[in-house]
N, C-alpha and C positions, 0 to 999 in steps of 0.2 A: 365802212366801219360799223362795229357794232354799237347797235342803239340811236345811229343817225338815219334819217331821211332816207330811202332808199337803198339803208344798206341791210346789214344783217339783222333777224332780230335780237332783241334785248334779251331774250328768256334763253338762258344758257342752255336747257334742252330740250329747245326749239330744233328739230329736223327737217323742216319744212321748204327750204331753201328757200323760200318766198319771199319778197322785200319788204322791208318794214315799211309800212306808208302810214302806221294807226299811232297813234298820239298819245304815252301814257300819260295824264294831266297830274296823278301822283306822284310817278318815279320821272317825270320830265326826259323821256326817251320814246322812240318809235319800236312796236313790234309788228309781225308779221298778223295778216288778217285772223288768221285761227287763233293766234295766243290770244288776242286783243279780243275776241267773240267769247274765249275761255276766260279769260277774265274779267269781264264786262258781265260774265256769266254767274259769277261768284257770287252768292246771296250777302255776303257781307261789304266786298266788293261795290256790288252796286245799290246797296243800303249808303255807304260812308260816302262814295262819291255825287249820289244825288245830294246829299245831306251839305258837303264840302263843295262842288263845285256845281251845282242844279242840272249835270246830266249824267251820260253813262262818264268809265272812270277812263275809254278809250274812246278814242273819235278818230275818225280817218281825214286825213288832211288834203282838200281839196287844191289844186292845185289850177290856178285861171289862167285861162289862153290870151293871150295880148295878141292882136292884128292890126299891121296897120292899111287902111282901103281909104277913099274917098270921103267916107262915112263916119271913119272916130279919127280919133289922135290915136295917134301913136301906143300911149300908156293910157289909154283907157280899157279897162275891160270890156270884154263883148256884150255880157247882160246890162252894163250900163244905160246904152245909147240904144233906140231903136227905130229911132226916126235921122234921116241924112240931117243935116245942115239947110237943106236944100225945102224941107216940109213943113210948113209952118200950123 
């Protein structure tokens, strides 16, 4: 869907086919990497959003790998933990 997570970008002429994975913290929607570096890019843009949120106005959303081993739980993240259970 457009403006969600992995889908389409938000910027209606966006041609980029690319997935939105970047976070607009203004319009509360994902765009594709280029729109989101072009608007990130905008001198007024990224004046209002330092000023409104203390960084750029696009961020790309990181997505954490959950595994489960010996070593963590289940629902722990992997940069969590980096010592086993077992290390004192």
């Amino acid at each position: 869907m457009k403006g969600e997570y992995n889908g389409v970008c938000n910027l209606t002429a966006c041609t980029s086919g690319k997935p939105a994975t970047w976070y607009n913290h203004g319009s509360q929607a994902y765009y594709c990497r280029s729109c989101a570096m072009r608007l990130n890019n905008d001198p007024f843009n990224k004046r209002d959003a330092e000023r409104l949120f203390g960084h750029d106005l696009c961020t790309e959303k990181i997505v954490i790998e959950y595994r489960a081993n010996l070593e963590m739980d289940i629902d722990t993240p992997i940069f969590e933990k980096s010592k086993s259970k077992y290390h004192k």
